[in-house]
C-alpha positions as CSV (number, residue, x, y, z in Angstrom):
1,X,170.8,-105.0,-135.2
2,X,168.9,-102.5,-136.8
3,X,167.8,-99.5,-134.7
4,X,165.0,-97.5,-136.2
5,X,163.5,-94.3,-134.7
6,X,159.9,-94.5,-133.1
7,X,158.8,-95.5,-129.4
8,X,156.8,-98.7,-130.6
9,X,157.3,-101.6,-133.4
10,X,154.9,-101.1,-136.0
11,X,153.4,-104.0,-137.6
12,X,153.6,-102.9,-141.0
13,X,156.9,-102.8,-140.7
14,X,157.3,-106.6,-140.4
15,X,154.5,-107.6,-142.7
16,X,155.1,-104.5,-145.9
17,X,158.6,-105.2,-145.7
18,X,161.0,-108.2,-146.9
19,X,162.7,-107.8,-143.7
20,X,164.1,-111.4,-142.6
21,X,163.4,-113.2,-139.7
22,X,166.9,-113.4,-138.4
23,X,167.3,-109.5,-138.0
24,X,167.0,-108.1,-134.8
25,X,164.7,-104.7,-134.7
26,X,165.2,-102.2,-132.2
27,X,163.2,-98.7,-131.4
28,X,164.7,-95.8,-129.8
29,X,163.3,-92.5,-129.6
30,X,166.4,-90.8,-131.2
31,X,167.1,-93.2,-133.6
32,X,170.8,-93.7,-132.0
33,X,171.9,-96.3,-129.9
34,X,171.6,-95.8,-126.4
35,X,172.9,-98.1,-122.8
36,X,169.8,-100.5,-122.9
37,X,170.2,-101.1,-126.9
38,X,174.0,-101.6,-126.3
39,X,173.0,-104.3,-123.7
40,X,170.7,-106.0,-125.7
41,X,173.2,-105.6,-129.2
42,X,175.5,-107.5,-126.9
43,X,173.4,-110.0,-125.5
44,X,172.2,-111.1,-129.2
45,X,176.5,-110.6,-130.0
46,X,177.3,-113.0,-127.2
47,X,174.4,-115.6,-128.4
48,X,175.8,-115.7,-132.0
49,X,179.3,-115.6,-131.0
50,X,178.6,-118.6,-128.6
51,X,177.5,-120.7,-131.7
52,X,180.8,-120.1,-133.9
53,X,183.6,-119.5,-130.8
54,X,186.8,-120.9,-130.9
55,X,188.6,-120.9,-127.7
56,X,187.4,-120.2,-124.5
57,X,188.1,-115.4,-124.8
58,X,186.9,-113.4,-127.8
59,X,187.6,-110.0,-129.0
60,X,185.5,-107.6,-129.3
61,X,186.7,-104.1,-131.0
62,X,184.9,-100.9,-130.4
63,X,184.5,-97.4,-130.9
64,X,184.7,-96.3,-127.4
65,X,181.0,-94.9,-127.6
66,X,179.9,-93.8,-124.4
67,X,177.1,-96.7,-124.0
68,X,179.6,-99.2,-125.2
69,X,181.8,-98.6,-122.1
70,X,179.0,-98.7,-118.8
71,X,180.3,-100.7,-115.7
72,X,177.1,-103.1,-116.7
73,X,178.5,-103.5,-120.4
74,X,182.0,-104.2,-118.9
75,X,180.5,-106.9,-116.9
76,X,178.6,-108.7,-119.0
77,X,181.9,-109.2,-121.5
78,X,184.0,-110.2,-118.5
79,X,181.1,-112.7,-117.5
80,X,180.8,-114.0,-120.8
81,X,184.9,-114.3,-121.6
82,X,184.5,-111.2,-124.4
83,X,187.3,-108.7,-124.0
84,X,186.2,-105.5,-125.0
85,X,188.8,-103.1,-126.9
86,X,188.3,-99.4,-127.6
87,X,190.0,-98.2,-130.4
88,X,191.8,-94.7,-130.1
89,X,189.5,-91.6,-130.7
90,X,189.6,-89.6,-133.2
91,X,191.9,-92.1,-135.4
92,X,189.0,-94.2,-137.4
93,X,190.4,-93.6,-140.5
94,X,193.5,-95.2,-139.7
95,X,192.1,-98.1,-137.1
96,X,188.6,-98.4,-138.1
97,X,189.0,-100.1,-142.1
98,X,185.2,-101.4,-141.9
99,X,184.3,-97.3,-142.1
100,X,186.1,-96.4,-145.0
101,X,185.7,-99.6,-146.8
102,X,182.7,-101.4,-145.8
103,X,180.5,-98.4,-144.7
104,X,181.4,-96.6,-147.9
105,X,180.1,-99.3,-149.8
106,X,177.5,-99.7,-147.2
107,X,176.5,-95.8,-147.8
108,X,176.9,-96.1,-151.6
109,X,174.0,-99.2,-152.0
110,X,172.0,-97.2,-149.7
111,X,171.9,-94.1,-152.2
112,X,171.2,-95.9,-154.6
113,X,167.7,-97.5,-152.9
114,X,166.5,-94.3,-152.4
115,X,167.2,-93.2,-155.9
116,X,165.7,-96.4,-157.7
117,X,163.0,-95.8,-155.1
118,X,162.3,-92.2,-155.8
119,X,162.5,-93.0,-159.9
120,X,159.2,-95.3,-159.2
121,X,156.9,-93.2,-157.9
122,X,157.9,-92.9,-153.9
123,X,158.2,-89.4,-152.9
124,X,158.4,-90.5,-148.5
125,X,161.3,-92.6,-148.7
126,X,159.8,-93.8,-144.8
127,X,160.7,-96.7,-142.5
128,X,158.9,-99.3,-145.1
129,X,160.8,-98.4,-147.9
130,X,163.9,-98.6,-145.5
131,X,162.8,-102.0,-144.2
132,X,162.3,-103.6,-147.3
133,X,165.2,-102.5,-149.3
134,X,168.1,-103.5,-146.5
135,X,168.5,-106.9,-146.9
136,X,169.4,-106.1,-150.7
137,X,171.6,-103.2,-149.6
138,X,173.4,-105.2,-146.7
139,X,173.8,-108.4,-149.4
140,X,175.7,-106.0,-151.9
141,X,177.7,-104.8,-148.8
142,X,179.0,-107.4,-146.9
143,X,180.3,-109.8,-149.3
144,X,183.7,-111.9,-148.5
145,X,185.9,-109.7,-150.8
146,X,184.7,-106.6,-149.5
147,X,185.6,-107.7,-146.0
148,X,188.8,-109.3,-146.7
């Protein structure tokens, strides 16, 4: 799930971009996750989960964000056998591998999009450029020997 800032989708962004079809797009006024994102993050969670789930529970770990822990989040998991786990605040570094590994990478491919970006000409490095240059940054990032 990506969650960009703005109140509406734009078109452009789904027809300038080389975003695939299989991402899930998401507006929020803040740019931040908020209740109703986390609802629908977990509803498209649950659907995916359903199609690769072994056993009849699945863990889920979190963050313990605020939005991540309503009574109708909570719900949901238990109707849908998904056992939500918040990891201990203020201990990511030590619990949390996927933000010093993973994100690091994550945040390094990202750099260097808006620097190959900014050498060809773009000085607005704006939702487009975003758009069209995260499915290369997200296929440098998440490949099986960076998450094992």
């Amino acid at each position: 799930m990506i969650i960009v800032s703005g109140i509406i989708h734009q078109e452009h962004w789904y027809t300038e971009t080389k975003i695939p079809d299989n991402y899930y797009l998401l507006v929020s006024d803040t740019g931040y996750s908020k209740d109703f994102l986390s609802m629908k993050w977990l509803g498209h969670f649950d659907l995916y989960l359903a199609r690769q789930q072994i056993g009849t529970y699945q863990l889920l770990l979190m963050d313990g964000y605020g939005s991540h822990c309503t009574r109708e989040f909570i719900e949901y998991c238990d109707g849908a056998k998904i056992i939500p786990f918040c990891l201990t605040p203020q201990t990511s570094y030590l619990l949390q591998p996927l933000d010093v590994v993973v994100f690091q990478l994550y945040k390094h491919y990202y750099s260097k999009a808006i620097e190959a970006a900014s050498r060809t000409g773009c000085t607005d490095y704006d939702k487009v450029e975003f758009l069209t240059a995260i499915d290369s940054i997200r296929q440098q990032t998440f490949k099986p020997s960076t998450i094992c």
